[in-house]
C-alpha positions as CSV (number, residue, x, y, z in Angstrom):
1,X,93.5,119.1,94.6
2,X,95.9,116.6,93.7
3,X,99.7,117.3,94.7
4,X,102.7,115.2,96.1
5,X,102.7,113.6,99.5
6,X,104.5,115.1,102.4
7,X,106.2,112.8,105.0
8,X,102.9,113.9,107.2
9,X,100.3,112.6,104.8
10,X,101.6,108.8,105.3
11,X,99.6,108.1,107.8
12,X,96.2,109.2,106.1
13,X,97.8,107.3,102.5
14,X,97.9,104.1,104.9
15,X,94.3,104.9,106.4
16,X,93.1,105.4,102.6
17,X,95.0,101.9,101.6
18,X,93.3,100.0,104.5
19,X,89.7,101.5,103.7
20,X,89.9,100.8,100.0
21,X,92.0,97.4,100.0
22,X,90.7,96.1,103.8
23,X,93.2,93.0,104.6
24,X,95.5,92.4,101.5
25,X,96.9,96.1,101.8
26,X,100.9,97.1,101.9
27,X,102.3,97.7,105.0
28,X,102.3,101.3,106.5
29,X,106.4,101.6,106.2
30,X,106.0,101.1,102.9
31,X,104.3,104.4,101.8
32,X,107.3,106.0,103.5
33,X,109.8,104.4,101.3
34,X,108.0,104.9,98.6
35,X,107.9,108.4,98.7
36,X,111.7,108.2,99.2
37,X,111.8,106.1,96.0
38,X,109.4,107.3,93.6
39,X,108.4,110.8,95.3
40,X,108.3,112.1,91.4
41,X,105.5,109.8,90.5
42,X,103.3,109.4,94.4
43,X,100.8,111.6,94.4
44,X,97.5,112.4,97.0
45,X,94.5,114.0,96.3
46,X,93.1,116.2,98.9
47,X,89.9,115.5,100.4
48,X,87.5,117.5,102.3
49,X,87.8,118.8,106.0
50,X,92.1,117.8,105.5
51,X,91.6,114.3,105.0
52,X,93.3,112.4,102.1
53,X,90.5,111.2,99.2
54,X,93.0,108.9,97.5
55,X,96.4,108.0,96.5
56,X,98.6,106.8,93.2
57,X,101.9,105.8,93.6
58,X,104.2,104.7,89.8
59,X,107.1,102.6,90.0
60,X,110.0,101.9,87.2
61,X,109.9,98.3,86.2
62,X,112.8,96.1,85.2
63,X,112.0,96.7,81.7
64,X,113.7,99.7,79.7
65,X,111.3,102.8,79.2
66,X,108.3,101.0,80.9
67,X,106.8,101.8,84.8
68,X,103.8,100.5,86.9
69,X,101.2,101.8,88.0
70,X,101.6,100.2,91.3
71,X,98.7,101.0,93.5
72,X,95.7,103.9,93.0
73,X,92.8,103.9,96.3
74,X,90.3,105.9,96.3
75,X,87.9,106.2,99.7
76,X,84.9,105.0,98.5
77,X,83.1,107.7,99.7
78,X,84.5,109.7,97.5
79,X,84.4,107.6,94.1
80,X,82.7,109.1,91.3
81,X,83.9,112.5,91.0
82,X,86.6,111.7,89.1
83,X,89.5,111.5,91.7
84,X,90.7,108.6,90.0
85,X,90.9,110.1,86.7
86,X,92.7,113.0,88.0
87,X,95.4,110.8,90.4
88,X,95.9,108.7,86.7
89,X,96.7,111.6,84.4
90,X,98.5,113.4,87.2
91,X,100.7,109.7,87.4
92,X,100.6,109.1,83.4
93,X,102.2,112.8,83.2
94,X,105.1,112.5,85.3
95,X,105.6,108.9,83.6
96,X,105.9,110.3,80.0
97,X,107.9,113.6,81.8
98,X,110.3,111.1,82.4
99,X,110.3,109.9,78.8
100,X,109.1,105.9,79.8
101,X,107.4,104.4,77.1
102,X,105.0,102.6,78.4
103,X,102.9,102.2,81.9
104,X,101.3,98.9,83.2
105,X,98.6,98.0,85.7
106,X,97.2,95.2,87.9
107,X,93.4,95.2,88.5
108,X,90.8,92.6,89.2
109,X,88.6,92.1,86.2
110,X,85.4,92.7,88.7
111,X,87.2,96.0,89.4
112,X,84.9,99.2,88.1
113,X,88.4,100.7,87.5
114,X,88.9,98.6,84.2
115,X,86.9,100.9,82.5
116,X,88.7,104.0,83.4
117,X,91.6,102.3,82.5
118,X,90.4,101.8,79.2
119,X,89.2,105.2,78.6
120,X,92.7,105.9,79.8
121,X,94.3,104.4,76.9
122,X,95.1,101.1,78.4
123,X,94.3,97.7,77.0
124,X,94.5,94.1,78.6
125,X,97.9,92.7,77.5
126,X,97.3,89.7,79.8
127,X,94.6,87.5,81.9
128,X,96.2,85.8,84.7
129,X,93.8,83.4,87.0
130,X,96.3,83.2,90.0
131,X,97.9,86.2,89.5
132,X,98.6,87.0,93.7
133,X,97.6,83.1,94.4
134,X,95.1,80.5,93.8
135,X,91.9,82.3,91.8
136,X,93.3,85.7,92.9
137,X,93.0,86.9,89.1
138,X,94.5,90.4,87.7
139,X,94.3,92.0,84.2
140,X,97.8,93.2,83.3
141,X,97.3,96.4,81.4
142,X,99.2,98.9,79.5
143,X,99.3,102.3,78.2
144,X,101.8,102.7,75.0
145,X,102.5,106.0,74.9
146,X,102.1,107.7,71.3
147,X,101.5,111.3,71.7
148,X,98.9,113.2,74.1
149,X,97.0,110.9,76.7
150,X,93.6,110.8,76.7
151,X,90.9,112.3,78.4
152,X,87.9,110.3,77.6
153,X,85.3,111.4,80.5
154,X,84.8,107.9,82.6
């Protein structure tokens, strides 16, 4: 089930964000200010036995009508069965609720996500190399959106 975060579930959003991202992870403090910031567009999918499956968290950007997609884990245990998908639309709805234009990503190009992405709508606006530091590469994505998102199975 995929709902918002309560201030209880931060701990199991930071255990997800350590299992999926390892070292290069945000801080555990941040998840609570995040929910305080952007509680509208944070949401958690529920896993089995009470633990936490995955996490998306969308962020406004600088830019007029435009927001990120700032981070989306999901344990790898639990890939496959289309968590992703559902934390994504659950995001790209409360985006467009909020009437933003547009939505952007980070991913690595190696990243199996770029496909769901993709699906999603998204396309590759850029191709940075050293996007987080020397051959630490991202594609920078975005979603315009025009009408009803898609739901392209993944």
């Amino acid at each position: 089930m995929i709902r918002s975060p309560r201030t209880s579930d931060i701990k199991a959003v930071f255990a997800v964000e350590r299992d999926v991202f390892g070292t290069h992870v945000y801080p555990d403090f941040f998840f609570r200010q995040a929910l305080d910031l952007w509680g509208d567009t944070f949401f958690v999918a529920d896993g089995e036995n009470g633990a936490l499956d995955g996490y998306v968290i969308g962020a406004p950007c600088h830019e007029p009508g435009v927001m990120w997609v700032l981070s989306l884990a999901v344990r790898g245990a639990s890939r496959g069965r289309g968590i992703g998908k559902a934390l994504m639309q659950e995001v790209l709805a409360a985006m467009k609720a909020r009437g933003i234009t547009s939505a952007k990503l980070t991913v690595h190009p190696d990243n199996g996500a770029v496909t769901l992405y993709q699906n999603l709508g998204f396309e590759i606006i850029t191709k940075d190399p050293h996007y987080f530091g020397e051959n630490d590469p991202r594609l920078v994505m975005e979603l315009r959106f025009t009408g009803a998102l898609r739901s392209n199975p993944a």
